[in-house]
mmCIF entry with sequence, helices, sheets and N, C-alpha, C, O atoms, coordinates in Angstrom:
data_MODEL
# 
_entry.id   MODEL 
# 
_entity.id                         1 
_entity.type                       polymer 
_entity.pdbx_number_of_molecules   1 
# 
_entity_poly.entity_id                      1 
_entity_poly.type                           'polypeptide(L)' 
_entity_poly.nstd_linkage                   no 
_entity_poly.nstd_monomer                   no 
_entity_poly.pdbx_seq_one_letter_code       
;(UNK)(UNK)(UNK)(UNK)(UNK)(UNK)(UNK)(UNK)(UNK)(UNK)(UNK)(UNK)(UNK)(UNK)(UNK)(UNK)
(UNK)(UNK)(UNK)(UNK)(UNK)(UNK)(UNK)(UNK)(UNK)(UNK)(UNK)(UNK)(UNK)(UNK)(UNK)(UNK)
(UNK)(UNK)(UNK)(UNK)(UNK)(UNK)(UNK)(UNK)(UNK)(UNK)
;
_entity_poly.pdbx_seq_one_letter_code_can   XXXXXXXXXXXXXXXXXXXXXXXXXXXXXXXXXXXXXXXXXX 
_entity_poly.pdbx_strand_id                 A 
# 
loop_
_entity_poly_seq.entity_id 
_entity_poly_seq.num 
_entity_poly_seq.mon_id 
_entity_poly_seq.hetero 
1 1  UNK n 
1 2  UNK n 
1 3  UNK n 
1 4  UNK n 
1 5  UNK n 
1 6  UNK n 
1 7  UNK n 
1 8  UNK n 
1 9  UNK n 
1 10 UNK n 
1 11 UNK n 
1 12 UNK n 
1 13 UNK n 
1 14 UNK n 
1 15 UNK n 
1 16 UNK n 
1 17 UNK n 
1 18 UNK n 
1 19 UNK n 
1 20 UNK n 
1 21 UNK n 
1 22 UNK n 
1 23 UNK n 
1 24 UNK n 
1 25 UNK n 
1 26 UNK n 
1 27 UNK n 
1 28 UNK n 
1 29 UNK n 
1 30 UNK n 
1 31 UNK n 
1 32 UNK n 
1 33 UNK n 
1 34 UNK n 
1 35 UNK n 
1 36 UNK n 
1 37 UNK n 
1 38 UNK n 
1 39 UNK n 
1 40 UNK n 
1 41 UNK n 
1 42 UNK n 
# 
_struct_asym.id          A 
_struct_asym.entity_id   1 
# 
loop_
_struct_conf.conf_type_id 
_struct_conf.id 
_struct_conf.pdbx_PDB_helix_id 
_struct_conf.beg_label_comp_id 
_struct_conf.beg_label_asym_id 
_struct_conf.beg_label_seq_id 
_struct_conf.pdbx_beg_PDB_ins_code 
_struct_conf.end_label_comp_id 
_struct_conf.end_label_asym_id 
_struct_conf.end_label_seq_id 
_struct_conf.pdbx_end_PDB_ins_code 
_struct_conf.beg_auth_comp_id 
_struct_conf.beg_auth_asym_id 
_struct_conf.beg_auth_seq_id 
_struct_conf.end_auth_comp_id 
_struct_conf.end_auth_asym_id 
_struct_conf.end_auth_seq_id 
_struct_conf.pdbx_PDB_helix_class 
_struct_conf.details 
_struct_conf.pdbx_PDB_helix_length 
HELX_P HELX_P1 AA1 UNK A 7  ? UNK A 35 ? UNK A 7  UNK A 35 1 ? 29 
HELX_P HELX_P2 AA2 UNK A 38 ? UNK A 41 ? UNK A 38 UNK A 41 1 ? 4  
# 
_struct_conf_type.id          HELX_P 
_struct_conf_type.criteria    ? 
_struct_conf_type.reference   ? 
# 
loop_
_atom_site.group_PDB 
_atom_site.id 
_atom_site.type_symbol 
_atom_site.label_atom_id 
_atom_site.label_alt_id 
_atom_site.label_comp_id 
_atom_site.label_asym_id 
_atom_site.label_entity_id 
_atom_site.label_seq_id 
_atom_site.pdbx_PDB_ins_code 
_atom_site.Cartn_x 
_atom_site.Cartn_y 
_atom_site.Cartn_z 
_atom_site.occupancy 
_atom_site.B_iso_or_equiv 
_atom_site.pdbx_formal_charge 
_atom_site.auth_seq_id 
_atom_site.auth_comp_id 
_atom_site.auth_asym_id 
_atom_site.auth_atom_id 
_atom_site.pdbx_PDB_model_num 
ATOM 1   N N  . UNK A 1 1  ? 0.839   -1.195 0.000  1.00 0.00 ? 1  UNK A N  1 
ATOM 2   C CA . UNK A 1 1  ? 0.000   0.000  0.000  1.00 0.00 ? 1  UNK A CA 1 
ATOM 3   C C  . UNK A 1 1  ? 0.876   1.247  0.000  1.00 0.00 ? 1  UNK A C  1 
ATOM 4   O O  . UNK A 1 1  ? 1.755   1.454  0.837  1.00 0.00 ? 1  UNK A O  1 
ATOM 5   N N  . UNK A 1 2  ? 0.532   2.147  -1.114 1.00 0.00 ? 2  UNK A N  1 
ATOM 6   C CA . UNK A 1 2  ? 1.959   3.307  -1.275 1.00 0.00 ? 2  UNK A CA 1 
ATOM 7   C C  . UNK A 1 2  ? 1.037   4.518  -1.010 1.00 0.00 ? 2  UNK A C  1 
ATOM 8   O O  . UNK A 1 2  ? 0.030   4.630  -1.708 1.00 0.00 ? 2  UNK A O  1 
ATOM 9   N N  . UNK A 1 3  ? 1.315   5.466  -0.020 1.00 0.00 ? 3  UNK A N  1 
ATOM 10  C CA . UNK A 1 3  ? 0.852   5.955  0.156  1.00 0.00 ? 3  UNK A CA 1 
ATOM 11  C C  . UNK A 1 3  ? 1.271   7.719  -0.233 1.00 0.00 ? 3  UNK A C  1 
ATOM 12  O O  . UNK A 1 3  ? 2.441   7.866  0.119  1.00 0.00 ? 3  UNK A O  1 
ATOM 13  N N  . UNK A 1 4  ? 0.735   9.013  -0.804 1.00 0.00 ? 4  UNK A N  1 
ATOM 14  C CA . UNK A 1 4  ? 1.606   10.003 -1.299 1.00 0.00 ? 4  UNK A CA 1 
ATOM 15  C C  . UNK A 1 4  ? 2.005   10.526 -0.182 1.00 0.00 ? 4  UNK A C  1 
ATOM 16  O O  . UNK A 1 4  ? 1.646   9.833  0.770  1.00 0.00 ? 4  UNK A O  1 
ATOM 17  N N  . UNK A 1 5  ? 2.624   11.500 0.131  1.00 0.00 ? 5  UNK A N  1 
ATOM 18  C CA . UNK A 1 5  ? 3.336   12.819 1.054  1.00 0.00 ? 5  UNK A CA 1 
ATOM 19  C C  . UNK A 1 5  ? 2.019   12.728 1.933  1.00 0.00 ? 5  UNK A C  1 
ATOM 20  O O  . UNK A 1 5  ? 1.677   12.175 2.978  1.00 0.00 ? 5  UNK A O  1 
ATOM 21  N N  . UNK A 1 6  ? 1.354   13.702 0.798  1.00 0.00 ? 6  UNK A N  1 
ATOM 22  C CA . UNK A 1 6  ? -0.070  14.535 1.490  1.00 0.00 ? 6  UNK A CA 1 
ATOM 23  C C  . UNK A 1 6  ? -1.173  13.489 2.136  1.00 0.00 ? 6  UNK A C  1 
ATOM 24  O O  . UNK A 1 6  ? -1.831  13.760 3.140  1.00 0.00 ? 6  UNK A O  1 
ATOM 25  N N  . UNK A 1 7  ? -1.252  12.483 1.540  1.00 0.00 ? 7  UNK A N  1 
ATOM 26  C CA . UNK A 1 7  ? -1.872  11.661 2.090  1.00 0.00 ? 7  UNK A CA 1 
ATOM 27  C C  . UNK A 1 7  ? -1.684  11.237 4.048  1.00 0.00 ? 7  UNK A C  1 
ATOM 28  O O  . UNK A 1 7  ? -2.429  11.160 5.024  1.00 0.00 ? 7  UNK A O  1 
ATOM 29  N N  . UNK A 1 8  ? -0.337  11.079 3.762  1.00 0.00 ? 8  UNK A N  1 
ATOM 30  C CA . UNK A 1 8  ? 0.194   10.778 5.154  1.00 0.00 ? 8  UNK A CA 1 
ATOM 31  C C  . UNK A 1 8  ? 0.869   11.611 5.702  1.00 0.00 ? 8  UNK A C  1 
ATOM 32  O O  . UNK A 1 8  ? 1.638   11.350 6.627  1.00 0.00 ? 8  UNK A O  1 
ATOM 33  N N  . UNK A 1 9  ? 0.671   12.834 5.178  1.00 0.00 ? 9  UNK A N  1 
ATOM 34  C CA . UNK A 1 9  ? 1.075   14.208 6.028  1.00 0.00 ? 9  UNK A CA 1 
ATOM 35  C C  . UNK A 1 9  ? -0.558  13.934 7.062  1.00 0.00 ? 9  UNK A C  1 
ATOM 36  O O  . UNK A 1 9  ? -0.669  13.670 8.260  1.00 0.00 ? 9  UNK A O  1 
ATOM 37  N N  . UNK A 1 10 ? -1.718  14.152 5.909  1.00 0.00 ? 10 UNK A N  1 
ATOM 38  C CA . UNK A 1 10 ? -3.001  14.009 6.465  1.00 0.00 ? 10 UNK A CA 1 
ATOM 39  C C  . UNK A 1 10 ? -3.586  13.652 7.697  1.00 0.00 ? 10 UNK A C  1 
ATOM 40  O O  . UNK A 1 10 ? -4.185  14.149 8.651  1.00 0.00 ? 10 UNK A O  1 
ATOM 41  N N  . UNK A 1 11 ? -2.935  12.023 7.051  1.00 0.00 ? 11 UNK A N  1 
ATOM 42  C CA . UNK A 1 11 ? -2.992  10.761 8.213  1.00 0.00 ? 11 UNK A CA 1 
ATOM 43  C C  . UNK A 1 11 ? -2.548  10.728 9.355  1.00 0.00 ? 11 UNK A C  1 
ATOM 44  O O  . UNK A 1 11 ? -3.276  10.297 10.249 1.00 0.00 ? 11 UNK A O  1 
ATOM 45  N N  . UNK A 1 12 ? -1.104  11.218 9.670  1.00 0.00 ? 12 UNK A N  1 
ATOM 46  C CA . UNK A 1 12 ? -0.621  11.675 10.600 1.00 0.00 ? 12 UNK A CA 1 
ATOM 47  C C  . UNK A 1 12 ? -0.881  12.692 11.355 1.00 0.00 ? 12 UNK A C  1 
ATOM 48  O O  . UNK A 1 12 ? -0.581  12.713 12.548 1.00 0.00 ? 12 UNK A O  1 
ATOM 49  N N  . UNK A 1 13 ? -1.561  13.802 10.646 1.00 0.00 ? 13 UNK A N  1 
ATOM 50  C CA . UNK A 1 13 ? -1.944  14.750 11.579 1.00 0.00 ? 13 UNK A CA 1 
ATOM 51  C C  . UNK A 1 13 ? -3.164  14.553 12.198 1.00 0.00 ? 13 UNK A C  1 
ATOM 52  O O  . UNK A 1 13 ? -3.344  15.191 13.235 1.00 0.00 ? 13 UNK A O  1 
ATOM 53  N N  . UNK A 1 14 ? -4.332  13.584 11.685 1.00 0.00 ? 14 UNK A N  1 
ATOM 54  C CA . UNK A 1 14 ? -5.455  13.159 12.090 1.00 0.00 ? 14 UNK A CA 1 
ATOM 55  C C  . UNK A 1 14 ? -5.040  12.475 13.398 1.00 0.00 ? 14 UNK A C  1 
ATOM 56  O O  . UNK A 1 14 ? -5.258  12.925 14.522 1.00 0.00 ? 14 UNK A O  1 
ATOM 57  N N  . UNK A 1 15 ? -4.546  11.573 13.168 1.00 0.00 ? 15 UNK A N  1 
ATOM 58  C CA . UNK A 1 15 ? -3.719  10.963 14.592 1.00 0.00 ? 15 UNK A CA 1 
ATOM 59  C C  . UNK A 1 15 ? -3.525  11.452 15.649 1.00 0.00 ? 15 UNK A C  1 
ATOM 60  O O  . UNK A 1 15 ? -4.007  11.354 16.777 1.00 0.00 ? 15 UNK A O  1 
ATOM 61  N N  . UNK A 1 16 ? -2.248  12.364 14.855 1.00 0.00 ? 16 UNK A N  1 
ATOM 62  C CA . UNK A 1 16 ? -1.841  13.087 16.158 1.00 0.00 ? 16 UNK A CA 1 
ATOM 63  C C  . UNK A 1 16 ? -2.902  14.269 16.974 1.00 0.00 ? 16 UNK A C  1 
ATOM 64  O O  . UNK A 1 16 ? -2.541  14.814 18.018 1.00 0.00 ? 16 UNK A O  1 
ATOM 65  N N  . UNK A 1 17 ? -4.084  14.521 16.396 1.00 0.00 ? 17 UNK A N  1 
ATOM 66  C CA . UNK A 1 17 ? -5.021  15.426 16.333 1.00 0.00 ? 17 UNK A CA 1 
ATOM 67  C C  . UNK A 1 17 ? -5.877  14.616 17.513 1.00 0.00 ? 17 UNK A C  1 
ATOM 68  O O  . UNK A 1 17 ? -6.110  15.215 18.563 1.00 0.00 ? 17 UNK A O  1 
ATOM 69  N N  . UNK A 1 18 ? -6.443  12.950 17.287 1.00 0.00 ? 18 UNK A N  1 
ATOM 70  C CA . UNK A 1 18 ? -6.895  12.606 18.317 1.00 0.00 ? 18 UNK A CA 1 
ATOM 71  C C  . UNK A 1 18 ? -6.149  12.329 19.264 1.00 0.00 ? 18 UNK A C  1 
ATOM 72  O O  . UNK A 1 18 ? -6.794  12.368 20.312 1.00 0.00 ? 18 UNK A O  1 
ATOM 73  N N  . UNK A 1 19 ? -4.619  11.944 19.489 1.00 0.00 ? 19 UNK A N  1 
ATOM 74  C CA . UNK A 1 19 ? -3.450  11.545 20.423 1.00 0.00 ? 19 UNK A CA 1 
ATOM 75  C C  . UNK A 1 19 ? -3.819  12.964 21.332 1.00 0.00 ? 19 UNK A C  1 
ATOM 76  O O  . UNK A 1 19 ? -4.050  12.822 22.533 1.00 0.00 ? 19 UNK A O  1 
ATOM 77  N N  . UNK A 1 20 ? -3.861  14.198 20.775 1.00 0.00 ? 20 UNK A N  1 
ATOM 78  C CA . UNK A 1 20 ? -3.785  15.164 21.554 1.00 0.00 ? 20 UNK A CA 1 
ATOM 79  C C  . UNK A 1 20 ? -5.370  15.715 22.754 1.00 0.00 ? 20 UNK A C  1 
ATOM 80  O O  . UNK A 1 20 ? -5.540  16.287 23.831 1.00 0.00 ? 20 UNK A O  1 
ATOM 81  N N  . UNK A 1 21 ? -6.176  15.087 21.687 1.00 0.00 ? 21 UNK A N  1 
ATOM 82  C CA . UNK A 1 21 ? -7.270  15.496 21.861 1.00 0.00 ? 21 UNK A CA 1 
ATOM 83  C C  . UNK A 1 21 ? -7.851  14.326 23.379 1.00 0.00 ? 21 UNK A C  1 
ATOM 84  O O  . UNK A 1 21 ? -8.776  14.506 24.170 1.00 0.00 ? 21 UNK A O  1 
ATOM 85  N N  . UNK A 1 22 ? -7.011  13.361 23.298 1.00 0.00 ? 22 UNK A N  1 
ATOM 86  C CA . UNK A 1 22 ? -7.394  11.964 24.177 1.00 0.00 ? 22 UNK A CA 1 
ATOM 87  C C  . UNK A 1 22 ? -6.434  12.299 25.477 1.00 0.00 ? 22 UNK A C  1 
ATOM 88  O O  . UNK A 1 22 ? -6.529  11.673 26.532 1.00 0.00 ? 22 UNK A O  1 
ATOM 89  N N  . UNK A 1 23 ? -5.614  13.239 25.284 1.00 0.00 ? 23 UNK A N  1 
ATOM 90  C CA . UNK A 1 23 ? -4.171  13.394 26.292 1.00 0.00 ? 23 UNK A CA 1 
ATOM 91  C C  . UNK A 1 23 ? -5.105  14.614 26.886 1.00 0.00 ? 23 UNK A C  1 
ATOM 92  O O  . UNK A 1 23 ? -5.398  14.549 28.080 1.00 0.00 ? 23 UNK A O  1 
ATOM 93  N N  . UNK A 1 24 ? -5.465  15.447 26.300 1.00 0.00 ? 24 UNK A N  1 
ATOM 94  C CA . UNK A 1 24 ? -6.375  16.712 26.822 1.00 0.00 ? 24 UNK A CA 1 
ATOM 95  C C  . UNK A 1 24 ? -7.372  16.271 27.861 1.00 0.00 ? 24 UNK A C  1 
ATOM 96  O O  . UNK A 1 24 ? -7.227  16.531 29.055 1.00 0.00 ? 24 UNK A O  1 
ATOM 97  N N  . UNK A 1 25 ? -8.435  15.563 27.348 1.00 0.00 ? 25 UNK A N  1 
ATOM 98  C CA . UNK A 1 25 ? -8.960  14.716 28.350 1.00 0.00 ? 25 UNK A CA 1 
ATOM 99  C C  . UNK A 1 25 ? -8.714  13.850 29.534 1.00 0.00 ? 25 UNK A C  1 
ATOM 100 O O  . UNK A 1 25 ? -9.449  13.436 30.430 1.00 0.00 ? 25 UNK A O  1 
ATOM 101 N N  . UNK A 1 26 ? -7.106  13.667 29.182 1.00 0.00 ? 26 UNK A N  1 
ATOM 102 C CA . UNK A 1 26 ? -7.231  12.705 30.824 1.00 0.00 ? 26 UNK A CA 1 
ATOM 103 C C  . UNK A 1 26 ? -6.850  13.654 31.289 1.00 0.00 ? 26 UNK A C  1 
ATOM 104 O O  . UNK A 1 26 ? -7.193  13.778 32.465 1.00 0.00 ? 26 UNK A O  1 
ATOM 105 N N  . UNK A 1 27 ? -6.166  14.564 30.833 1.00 0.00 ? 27 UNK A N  1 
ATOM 106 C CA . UNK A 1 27 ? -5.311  15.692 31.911 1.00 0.00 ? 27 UNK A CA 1 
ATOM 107 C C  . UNK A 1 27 ? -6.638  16.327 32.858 1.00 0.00 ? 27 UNK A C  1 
ATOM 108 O O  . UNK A 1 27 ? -6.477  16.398 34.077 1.00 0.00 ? 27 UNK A O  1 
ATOM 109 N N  . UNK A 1 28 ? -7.699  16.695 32.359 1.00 0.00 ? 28 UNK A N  1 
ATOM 110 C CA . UNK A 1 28 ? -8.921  17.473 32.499 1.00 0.00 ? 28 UNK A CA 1 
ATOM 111 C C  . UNK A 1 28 ? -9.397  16.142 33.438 1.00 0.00 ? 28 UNK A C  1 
ATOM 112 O O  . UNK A 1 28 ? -9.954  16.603 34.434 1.00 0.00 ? 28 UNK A O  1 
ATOM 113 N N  . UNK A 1 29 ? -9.388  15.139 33.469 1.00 0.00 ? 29 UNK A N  1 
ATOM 114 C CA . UNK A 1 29 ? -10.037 14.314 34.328 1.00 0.00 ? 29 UNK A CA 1 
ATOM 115 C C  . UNK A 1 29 ? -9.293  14.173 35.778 1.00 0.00 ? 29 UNK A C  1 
ATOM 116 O O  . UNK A 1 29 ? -9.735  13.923 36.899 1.00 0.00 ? 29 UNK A O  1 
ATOM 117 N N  . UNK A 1 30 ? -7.978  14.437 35.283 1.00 0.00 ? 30 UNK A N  1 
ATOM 118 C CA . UNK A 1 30 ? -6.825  14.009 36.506 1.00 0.00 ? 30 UNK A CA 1 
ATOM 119 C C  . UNK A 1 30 ? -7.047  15.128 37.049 1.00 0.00 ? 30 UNK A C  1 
ATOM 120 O O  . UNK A 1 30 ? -7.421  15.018 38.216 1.00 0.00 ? 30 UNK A O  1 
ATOM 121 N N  . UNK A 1 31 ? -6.935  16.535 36.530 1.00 0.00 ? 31 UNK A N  1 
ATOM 122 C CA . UNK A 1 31 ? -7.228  17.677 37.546 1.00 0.00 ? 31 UNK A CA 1 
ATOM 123 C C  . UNK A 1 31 ? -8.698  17.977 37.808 1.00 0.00 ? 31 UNK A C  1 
ATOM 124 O O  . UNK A 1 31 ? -9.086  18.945 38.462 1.00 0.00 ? 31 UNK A O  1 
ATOM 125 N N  . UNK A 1 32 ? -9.268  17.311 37.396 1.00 0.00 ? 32 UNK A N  1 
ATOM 126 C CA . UNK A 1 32 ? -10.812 17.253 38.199 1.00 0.00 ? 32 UNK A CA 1 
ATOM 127 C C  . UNK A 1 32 ? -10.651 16.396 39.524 1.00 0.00 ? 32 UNK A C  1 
ATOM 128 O O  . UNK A 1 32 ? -11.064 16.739 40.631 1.00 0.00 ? 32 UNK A O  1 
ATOM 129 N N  . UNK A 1 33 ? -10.191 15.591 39.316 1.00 0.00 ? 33 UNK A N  1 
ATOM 130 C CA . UNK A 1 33 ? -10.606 14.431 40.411 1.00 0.00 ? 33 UNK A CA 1 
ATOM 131 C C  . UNK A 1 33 ? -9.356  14.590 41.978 1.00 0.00 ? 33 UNK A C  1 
ATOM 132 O O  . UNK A 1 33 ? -9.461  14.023 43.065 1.00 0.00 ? 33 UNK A O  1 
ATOM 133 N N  . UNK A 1 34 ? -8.062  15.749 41.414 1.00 0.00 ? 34 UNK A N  1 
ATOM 134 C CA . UNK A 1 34 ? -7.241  16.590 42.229 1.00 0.00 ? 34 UNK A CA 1 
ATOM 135 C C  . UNK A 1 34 ? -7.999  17.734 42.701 1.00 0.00 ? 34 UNK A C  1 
ATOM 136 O O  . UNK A 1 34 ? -7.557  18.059 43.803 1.00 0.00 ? 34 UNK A O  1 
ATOM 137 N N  . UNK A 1 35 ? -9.022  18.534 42.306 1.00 0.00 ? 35 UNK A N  1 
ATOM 138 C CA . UNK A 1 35 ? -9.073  19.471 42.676 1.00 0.00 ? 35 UNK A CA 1 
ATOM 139 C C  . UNK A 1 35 ? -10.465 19.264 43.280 1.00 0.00 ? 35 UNK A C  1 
ATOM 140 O O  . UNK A 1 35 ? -11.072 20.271 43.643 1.00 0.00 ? 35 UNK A O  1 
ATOM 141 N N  . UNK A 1 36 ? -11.087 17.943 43.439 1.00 0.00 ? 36 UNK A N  1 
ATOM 142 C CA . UNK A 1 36 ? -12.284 17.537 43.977 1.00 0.00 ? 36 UNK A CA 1 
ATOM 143 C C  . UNK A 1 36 ? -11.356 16.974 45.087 1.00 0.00 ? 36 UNK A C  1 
ATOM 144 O O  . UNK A 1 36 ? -12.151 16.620 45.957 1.00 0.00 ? 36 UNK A O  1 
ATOM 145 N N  . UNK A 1 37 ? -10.217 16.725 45.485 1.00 0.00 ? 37 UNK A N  1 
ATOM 146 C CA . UNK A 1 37 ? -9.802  15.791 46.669 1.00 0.00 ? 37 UNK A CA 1 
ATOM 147 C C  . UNK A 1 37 ? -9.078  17.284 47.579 1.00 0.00 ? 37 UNK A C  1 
ATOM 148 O O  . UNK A 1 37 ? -8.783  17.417 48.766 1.00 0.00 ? 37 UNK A O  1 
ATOM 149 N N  . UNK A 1 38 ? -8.977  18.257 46.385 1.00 0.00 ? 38 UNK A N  1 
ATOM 150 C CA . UNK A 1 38 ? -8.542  19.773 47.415 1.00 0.00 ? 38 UNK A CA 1 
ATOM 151 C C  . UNK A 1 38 ? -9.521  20.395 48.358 1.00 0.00 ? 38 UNK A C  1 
ATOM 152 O O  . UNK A 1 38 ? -9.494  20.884 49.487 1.00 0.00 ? 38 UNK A O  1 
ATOM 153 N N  . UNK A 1 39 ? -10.292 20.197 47.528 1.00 0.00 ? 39 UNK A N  1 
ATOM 154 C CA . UNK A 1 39 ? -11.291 21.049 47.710 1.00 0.00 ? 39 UNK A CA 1 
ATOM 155 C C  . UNK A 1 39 ? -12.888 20.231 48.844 1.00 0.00 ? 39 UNK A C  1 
ATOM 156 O O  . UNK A 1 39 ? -13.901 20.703 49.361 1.00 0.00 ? 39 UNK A O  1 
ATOM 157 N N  . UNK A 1 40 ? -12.323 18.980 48.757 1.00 0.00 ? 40 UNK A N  1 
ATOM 158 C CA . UNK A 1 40 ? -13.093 18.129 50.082 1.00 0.00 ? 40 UNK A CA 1 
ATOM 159 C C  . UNK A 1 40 ? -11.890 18.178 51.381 1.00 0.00 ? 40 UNK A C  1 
ATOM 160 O O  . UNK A 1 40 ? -12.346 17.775 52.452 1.00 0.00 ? 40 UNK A O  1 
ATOM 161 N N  . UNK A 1 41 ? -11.086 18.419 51.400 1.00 0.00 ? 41 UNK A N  1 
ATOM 162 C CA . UNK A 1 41 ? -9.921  18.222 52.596 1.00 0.00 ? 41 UNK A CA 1 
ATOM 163 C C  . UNK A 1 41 ? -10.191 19.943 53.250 1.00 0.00 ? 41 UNK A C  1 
ATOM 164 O O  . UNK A 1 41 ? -10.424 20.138 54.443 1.00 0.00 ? 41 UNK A O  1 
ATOM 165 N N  . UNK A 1 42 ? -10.149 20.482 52.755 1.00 0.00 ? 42 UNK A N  1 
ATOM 166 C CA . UNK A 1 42 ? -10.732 21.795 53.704 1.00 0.00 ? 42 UNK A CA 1 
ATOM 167 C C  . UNK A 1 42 ? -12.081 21.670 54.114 1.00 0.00 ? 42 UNK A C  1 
ATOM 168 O O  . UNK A 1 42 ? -12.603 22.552 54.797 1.00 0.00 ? 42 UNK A O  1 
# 
């Protein structure tokens, strides 16, 4: 399977587009569930 430049310039950025988009989310979950354990200790 041969794939052109642009094709897998594409492909790759789709990727990396959800890689980032999935890393965004845990971060947002991890500081939810930190700032729910701050914010019950007072």
């Amino acid at each position: 399977m041969k794939m052109s430049n642009g094709e897998l310039l594409g492909w790759s950025s789709m990727r990396f587009c959800t890689n980032v988009e999935s890393s965004i989310r845990f971060l947002c979950l991890e500081f939810r569930e930190l700032s729910d354990m701050l914010f019950c200790s007072y």
